[in-house]
N, CA, C and O of each residue as an XYZ file, in Angstrom:
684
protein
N     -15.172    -38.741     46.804
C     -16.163    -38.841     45.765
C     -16.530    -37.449     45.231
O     -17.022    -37.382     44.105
N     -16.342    -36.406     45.902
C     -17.119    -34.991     45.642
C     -15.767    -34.384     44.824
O     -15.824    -33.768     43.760
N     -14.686    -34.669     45.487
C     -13.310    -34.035     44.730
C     -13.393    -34.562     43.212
O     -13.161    -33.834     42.247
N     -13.840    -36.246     43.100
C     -13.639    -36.725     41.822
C     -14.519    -36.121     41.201
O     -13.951    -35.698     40.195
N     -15.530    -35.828     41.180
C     -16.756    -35.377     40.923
C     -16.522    -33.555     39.911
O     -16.864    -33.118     38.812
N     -15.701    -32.993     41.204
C     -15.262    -31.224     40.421
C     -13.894    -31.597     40.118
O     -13.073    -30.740     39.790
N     -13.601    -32.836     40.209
C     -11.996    -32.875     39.014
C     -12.343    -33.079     37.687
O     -11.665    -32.767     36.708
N     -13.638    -33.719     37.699
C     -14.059    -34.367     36.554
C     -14.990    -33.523     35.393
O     -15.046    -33.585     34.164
N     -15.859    -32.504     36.678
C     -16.269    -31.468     35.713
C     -15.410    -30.363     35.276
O     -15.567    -29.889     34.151
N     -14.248    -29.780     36.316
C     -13.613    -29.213     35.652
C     -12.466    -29.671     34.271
O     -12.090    -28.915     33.375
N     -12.212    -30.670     34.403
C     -11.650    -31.518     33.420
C     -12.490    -31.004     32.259
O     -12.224    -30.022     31.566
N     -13.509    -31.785     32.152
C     -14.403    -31.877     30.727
C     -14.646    -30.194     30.429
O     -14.373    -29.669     29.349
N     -15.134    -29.569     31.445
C     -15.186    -27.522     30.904
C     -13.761    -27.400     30.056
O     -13.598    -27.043     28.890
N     -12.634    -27.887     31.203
C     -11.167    -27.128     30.419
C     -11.166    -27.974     28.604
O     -11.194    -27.350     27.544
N     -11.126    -29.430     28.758
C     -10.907    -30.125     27.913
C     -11.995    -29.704     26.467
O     -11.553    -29.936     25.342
N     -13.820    -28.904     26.677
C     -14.390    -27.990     25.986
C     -14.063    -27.180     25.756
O     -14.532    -26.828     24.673
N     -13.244    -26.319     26.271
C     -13.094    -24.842     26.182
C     -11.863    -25.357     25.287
O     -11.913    -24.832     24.175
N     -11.076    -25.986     25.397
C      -9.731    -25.896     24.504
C     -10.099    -26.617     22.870
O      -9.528    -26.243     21.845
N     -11.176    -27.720     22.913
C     -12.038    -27.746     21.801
C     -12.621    -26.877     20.604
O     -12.449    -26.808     19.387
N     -13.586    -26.096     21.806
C     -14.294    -25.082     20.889
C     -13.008    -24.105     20.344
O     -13.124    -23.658     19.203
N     -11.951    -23.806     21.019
C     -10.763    -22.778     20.715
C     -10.647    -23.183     19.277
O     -10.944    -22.365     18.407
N     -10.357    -24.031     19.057
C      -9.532    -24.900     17.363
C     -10.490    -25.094     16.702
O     -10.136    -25.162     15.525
N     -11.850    -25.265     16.844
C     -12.908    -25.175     15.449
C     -11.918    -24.012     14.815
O     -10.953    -23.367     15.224
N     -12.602    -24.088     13.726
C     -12.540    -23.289     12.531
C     -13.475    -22.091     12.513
O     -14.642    -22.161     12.127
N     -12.873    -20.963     12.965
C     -13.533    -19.565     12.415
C     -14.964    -19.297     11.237
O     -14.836    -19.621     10.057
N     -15.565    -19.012     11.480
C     -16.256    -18.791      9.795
C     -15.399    -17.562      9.434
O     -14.902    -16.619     10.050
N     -15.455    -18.058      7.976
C     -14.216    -16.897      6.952
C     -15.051    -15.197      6.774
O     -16.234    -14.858      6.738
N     -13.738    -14.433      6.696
C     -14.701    -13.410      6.643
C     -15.097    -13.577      4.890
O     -14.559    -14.286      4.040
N     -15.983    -12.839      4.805
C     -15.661    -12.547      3.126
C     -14.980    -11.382      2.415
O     -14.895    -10.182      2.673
N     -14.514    -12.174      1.404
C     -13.270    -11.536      0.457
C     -13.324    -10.203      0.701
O     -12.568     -9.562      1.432
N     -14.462     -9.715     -0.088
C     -14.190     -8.292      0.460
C     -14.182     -7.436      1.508
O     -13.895     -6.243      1.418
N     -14.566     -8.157      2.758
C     -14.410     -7.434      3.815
C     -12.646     -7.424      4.270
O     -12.154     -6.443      4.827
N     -11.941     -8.507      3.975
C     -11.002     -8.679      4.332
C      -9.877     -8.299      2.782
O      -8.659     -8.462      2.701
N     -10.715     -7.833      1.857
C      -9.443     -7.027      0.916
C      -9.593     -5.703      1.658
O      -8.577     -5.226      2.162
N     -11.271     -4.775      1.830
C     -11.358     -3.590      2.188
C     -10.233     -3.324      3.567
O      -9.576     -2.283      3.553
N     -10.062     -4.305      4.723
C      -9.487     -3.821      5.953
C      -8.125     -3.975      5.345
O      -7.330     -3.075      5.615
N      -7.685     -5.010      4.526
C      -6.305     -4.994      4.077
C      -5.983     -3.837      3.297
O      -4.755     -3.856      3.381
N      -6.234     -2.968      2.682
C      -6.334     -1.538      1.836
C      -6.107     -0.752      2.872
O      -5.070     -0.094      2.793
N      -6.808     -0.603      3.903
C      -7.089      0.133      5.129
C      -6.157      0.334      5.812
O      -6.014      1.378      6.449
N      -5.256     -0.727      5.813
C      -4.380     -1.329      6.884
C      -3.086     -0.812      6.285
O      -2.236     -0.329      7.033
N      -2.873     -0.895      4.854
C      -2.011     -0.362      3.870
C      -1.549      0.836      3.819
O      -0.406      1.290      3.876
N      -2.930      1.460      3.663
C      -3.047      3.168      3.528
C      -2.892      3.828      4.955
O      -2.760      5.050      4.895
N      -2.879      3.311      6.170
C      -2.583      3.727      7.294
C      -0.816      3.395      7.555
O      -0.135      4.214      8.172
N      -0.239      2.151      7.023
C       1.108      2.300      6.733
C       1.843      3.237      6.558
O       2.524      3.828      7.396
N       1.688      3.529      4.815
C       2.285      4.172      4.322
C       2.057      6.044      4.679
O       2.669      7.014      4.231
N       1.013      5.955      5.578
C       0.531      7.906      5.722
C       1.452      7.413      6.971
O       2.200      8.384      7.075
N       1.924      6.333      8.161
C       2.687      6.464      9.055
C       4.530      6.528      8.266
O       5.493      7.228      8.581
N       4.444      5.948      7.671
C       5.807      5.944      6.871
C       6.712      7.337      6.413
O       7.877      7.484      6.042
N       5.412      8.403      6.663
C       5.718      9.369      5.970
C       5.581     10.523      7.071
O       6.384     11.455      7.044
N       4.417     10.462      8.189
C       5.269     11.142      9.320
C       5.879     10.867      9.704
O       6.480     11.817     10.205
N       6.546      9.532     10.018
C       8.100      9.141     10.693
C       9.012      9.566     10.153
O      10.045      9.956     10.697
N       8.805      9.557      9.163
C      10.156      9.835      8.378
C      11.349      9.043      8.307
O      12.541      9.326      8.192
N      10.600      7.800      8.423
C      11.855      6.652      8.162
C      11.829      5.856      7.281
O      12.988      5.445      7.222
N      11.173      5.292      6.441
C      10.638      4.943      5.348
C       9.687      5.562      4.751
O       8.789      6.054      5.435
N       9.668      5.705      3.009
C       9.150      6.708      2.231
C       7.962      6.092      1.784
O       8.449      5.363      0.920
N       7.092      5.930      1.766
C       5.438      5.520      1.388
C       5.533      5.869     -0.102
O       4.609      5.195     -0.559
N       6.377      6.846     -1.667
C       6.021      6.652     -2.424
C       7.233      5.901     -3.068
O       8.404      6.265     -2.968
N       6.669      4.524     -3.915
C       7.548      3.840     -4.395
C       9.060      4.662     -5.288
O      10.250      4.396     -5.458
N       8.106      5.745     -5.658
C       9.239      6.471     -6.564
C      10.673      6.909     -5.695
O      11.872      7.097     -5.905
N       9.923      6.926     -4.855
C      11.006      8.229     -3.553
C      11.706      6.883     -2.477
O      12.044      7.000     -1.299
N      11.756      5.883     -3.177
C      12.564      5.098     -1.991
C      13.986      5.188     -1.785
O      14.471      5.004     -0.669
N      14.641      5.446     -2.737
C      16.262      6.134     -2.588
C      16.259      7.321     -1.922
O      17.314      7.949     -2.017
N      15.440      7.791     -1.312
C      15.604      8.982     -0.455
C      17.515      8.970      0.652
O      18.551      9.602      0.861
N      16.964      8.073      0.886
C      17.727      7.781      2.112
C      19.156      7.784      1.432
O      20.031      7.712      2.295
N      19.665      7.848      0.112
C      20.877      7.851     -0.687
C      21.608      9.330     -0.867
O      22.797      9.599     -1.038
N      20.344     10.255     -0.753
C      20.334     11.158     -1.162
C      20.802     12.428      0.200
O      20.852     13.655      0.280
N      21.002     11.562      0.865
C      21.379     12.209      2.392
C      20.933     13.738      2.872
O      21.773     14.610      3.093
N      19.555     13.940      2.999
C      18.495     15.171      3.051
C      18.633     15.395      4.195
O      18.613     14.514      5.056
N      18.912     17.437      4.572
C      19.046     17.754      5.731
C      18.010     17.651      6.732
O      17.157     16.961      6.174
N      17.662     17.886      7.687
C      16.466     17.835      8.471
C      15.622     19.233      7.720
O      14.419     19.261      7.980
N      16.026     20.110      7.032
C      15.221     21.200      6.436
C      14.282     20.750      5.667
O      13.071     20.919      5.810
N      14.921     20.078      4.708
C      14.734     19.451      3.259
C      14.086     18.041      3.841
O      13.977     17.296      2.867
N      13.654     17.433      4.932
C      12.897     16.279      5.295
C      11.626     17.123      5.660
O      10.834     17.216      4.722
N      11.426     17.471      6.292
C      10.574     18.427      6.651
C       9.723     18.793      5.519
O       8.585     18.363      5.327
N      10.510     19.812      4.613
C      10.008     20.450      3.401
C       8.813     19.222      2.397
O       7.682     19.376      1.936
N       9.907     17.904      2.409
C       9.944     17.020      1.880
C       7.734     16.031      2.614
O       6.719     15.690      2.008
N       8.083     16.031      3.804
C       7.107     15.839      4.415
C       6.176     16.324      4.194
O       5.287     15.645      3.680
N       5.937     17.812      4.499
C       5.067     18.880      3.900
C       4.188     18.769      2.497
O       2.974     18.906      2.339
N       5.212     18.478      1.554
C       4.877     18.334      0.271
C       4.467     16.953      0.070
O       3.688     16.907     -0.882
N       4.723     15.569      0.691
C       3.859     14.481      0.582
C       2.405     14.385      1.349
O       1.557     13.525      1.111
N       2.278     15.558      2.425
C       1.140     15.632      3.282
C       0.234     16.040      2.780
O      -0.942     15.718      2.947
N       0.992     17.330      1.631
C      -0.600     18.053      1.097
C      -0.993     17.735     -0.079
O      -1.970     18.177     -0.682
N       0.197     16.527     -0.608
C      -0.541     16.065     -1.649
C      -1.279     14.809     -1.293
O      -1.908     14.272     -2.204
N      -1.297     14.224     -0.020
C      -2.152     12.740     -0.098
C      -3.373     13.585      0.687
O      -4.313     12.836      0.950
N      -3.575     14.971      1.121
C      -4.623     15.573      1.561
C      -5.563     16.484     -0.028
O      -6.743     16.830     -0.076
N      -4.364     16.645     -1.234
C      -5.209     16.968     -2.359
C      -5.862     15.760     -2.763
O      -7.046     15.942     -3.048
N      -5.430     14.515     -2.881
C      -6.207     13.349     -3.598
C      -7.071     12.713     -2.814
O      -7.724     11.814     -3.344
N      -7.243     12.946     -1.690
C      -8.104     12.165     -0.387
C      -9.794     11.817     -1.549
O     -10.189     10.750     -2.018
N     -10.349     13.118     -1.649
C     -11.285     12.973     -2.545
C     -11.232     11.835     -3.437
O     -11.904     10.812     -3.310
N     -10.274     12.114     -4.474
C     -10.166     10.700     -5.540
C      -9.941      9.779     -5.500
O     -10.225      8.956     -6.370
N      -9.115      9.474     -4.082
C      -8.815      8.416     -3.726
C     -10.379      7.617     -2.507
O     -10.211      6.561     -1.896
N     -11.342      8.201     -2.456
C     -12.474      8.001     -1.562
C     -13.107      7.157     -2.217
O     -13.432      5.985     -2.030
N     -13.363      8.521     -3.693
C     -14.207      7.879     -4.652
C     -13.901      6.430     -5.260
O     -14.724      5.536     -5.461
N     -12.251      6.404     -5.554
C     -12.125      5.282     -6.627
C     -12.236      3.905     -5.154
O     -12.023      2.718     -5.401
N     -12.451      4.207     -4.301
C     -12.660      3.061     -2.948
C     -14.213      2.401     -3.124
O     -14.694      1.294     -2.881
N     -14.611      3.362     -3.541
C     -16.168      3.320     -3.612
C     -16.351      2.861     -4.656
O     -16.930      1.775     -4.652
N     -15.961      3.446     -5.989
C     -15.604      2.726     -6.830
C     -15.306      0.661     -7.008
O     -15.700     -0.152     -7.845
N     -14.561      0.550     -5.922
C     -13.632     -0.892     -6.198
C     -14.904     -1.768     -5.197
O     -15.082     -2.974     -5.366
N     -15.407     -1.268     -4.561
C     -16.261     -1.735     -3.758
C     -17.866     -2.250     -4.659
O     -18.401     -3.349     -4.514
N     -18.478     -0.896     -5.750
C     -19.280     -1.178     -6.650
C     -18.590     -2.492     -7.223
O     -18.854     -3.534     -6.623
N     -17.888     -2.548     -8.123
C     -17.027     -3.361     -8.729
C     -17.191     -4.874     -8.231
O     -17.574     -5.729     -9.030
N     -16.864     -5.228     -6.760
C     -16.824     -5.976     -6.065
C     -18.304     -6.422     -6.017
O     -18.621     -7.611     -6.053
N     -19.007     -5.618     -5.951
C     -20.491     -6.403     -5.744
C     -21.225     -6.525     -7.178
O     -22.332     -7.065     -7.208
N     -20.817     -6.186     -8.006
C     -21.197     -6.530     -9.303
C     -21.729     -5.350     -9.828
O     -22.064     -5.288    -11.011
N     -21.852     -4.285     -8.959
C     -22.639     -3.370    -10.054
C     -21.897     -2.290    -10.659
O     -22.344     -1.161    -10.451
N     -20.929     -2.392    -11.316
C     -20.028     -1.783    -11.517
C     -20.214     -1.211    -13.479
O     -20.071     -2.069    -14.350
N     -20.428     -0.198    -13.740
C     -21.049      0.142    -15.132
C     -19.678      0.608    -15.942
O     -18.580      0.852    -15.441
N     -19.985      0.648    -17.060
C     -18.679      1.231    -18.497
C     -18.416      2.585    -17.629
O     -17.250      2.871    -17.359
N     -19.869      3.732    -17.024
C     -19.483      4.841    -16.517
C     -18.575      4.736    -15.318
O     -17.888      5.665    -14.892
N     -18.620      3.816    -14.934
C     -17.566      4.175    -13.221
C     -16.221      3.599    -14.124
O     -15.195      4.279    -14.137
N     -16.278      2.581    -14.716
C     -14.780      2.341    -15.168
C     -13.834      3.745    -15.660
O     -12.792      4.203    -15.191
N     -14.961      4.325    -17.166
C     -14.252      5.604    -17.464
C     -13.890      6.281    -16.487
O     -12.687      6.543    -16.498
N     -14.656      6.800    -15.357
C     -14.642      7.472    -14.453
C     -13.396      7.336    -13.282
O     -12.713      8.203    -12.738
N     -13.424      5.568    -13.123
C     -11.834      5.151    -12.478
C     -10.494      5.663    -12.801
O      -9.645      6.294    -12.171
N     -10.596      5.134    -14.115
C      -9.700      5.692    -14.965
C      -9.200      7.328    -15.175
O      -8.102      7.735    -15.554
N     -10.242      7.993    -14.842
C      -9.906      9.546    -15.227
C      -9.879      9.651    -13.784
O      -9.569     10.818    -13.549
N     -10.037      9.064    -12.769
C      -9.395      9.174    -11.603
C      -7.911      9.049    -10.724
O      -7.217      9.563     -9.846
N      -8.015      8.029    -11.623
C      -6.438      7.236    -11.847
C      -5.686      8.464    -12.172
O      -5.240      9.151    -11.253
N      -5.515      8.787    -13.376
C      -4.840      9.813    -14.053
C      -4.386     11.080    -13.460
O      -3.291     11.634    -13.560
N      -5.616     11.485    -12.721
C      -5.492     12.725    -12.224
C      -4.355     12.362    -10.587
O      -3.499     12.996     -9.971
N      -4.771     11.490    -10.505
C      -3.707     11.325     -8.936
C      -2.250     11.104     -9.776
O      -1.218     11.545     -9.270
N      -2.218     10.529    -10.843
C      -0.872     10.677    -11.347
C      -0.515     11.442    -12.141
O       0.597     11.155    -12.586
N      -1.075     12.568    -12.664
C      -0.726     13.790    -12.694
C      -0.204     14.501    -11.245
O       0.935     14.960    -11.164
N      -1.189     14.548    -10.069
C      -0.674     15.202     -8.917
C       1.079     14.358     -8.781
O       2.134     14.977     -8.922
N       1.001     13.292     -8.568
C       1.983     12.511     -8.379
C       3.425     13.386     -9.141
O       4.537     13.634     -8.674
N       2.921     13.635    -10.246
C       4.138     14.124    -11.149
C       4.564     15.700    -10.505
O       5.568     15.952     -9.839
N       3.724     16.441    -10.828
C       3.834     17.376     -9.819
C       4.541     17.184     -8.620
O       5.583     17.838     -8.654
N       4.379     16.456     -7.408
C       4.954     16.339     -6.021
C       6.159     15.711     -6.640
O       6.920     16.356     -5.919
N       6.997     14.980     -7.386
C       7.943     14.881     -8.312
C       8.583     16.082     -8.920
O       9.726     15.884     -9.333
N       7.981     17.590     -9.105
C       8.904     17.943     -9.673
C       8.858     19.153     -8.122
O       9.902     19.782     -7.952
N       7.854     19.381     -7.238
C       8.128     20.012     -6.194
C       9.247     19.572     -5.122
O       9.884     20.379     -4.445
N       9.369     18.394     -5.077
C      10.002     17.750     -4.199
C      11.960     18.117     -4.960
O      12.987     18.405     -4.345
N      11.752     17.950     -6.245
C      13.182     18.202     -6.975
C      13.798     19.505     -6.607
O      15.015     19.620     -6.461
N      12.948     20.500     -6.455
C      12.646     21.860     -6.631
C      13.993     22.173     -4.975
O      14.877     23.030     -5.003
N      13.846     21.642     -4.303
C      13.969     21.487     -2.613
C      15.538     20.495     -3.172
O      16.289     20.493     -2.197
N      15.990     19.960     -3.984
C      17.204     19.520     -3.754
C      18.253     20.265     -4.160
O      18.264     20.919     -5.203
N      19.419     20.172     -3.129
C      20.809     20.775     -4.351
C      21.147     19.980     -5.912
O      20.626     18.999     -6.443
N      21.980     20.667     -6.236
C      22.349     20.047     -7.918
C      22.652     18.622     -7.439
O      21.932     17.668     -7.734
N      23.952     18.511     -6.548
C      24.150     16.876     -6.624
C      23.270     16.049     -6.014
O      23.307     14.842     -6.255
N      22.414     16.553     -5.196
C      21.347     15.753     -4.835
C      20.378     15.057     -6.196
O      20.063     13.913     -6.523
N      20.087     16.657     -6.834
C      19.610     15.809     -8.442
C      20.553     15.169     -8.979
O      20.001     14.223     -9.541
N      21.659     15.108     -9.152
C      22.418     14.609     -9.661
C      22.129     12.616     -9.200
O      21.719     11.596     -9.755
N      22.559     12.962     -8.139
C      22.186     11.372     -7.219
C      20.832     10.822     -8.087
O      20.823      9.846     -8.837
N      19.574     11.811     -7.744
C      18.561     11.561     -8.118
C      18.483     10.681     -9.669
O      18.467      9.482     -9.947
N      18.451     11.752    -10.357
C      18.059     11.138    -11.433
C      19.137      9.657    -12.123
O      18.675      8.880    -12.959
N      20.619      9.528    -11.541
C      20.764      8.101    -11.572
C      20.219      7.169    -10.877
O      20.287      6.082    -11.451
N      19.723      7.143     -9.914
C      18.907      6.707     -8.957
C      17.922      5.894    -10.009
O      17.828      4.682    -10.204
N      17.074      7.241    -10.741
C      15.886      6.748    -11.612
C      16.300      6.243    -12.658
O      15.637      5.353    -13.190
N      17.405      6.650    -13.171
C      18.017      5.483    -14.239
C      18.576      3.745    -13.790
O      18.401      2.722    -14.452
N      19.108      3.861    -12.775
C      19.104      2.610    -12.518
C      17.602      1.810    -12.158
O      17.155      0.804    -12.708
N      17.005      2.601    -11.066
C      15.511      1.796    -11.201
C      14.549      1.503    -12.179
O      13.655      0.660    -12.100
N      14.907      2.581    -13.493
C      14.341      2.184    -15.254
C      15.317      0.780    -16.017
O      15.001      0.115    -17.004
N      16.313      0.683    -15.322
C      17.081      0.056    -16.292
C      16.734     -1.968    -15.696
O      16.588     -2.985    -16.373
N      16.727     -1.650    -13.653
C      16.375     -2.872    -13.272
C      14.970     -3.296    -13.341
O      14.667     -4.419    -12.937
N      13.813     -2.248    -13.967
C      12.510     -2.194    -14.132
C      12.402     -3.304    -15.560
O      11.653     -4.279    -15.633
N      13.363     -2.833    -16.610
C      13.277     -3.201    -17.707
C      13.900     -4.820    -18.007
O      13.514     -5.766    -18.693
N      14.834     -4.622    -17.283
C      15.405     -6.116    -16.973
C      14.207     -7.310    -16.422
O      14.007     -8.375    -17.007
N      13.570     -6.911    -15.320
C      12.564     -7.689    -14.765
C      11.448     -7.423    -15.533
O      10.675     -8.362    -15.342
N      10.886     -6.505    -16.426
C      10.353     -6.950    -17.851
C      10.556     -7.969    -18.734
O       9.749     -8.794    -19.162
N      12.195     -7.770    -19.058
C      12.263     -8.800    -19.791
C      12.745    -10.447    -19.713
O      12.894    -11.336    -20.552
N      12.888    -10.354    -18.374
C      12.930    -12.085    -17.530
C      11.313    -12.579    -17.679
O      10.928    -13.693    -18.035
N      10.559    -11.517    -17.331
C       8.950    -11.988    -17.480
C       8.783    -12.371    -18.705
O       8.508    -13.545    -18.952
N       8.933    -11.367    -19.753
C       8.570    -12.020    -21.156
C       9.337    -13.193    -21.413
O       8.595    -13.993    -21.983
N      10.413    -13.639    -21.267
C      11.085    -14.589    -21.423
C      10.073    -15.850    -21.165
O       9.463    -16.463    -22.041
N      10.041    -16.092    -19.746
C       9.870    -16.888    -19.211
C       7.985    -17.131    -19.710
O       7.427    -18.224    -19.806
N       7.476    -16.038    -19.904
C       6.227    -16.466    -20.820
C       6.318    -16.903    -21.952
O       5.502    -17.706    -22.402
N       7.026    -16.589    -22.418
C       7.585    -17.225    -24.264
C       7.749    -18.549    -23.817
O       6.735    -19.241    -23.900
N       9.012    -19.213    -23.253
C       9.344    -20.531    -22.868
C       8.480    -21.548    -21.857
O       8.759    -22.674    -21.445
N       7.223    -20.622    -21.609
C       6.765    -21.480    -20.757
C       5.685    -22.286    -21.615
O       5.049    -21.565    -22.383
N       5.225    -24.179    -21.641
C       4.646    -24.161    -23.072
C       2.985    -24.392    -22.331
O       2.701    -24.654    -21.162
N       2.246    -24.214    -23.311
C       0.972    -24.040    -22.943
C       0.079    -24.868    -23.285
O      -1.090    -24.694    -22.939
């Protein structure tokens, strides 16, 4: 009687405990879970780039075509380090930025202000683009810039499958 007794309560604890497991979570909210996903992103791609095995800027993903000595990876490293350490600032702000935004209080001034934020990281961007060139041999540019012609040419293609398919799609 006493065995049935702690078979029976342990039964019903295990058979609760595996219950409460499968409720349903409460959700986080959106923006807590876009902010850690950003977070989670930007810690990626800054690992992508001390490894040195995948390239964190979309532009620079043919790296690996371009067959770079361990000098010129290095060099290469260097020059993506101190430029995601020049934009840290702009990139803080426009966080803070997306976050106003998110809660509604977001004014014409922070937009302009996004925007001339925007710009300036892609200005730096262009720059670490022509420093990074600076560090290749001729046929390495050579490689390079077909590289960027083919990725303009399959850019433009998948432009124009999109427009297509918006034209034909009926509304």
């Amino acid at each position: 009687m006493f065995v049935r007794r702690i078979l029976l309560i342990s039964l019903t604890l295990a058979l609760g405990a595996v219950a409460y497991g499968q409720q349903p979570q409460s959700p986080a909210q959106d923006g807590d879970l876009r902010r850690q996903t950003m977070r989670q992103r930007e810690g990626r791609s800054q690992e992508r780039i001390g490894r040195g095995g995948r390239y964190g800027f979309g532009k620079f993903r043919g790296m690996r075509e371009l067959n770079l000595t361990d000098e010129q990876r290095q060099q290469q490293r260097a020059i993506f380090q101190h430029h995601l350490e020049s934009i840290k600032a702009q990139r803080e702000e426009l966080f803070k930025l997306r976050e106003k935004r998110e809660q509604g209080s977001f004014t014409d001034e922070d937009k302009a202000r996004a925007k001339a934020l925007r710009q300036e990281i892609h200005n730096s961007m262009q720059g670490v683009e022509t420093e990074f060139e600076n560090i290749l041999t001729p046929e390495q540019r050579t490689k390079l810039e077909q590289f960027k012609t083919e990725r303009k040419a399959r850019h433009d293609e998948m432009l124009k499958r999109h427009q297509e398919r918006r034209e034909n799609t009926p509304q």
